[in-house]
C-alpha positions in Angstrom: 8.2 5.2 6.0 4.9 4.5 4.7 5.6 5.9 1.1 8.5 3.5 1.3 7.1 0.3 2.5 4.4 0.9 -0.3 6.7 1.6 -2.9 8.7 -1.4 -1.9 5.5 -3.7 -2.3 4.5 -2.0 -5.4 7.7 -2.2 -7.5 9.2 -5.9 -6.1 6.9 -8.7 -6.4 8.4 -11.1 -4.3 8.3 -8.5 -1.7 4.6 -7.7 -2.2 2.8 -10.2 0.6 5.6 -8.8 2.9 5.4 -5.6 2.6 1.5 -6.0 3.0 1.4 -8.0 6.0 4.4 -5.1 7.7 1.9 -2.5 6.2 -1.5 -4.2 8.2 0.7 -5.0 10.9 1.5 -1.1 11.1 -1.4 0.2 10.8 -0.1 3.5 9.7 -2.6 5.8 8.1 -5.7 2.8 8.3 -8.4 5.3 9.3 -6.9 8.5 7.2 -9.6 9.7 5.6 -9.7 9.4 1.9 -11.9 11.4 -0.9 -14.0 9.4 -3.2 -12.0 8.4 -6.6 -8.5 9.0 -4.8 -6.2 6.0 -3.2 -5.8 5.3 0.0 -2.4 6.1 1.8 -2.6 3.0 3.7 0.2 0.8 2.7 -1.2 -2.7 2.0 -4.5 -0.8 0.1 -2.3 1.5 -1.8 -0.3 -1.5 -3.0 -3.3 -3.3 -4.4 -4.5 -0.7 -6.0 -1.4 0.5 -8.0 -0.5 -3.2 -8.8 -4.3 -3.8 -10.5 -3.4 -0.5 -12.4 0.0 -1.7 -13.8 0.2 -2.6 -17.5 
């Protein structure tokens, strides 16, 4: 589900402050912890990051 709702956010831009606000809403995977120089699984963090790295 988390994979999904990030995806979503990720791929549809009028979807994106949506799927962020479900995503921190959620809470799902906030306090994984994550290795330096890798992204976060946590929806609304993973979003961010993979929209600054689109072209």
């Amino acid at each position: 589900m988390n994979h999904c709702l990030a995806q979503i956010g990720i791929e549809n831009p009028h979807l994106r402050a949506r799927a962020i606000a479900i995503g921190e809403g959620l809470g799902v995977l906030k306090d994984y912890p994550t290795p330096p120089n890798c992204t976060s699984p946590y929806a609304p963090v993973r979003i961010a990051e993979m929209v600054k790295r689109q072209p």
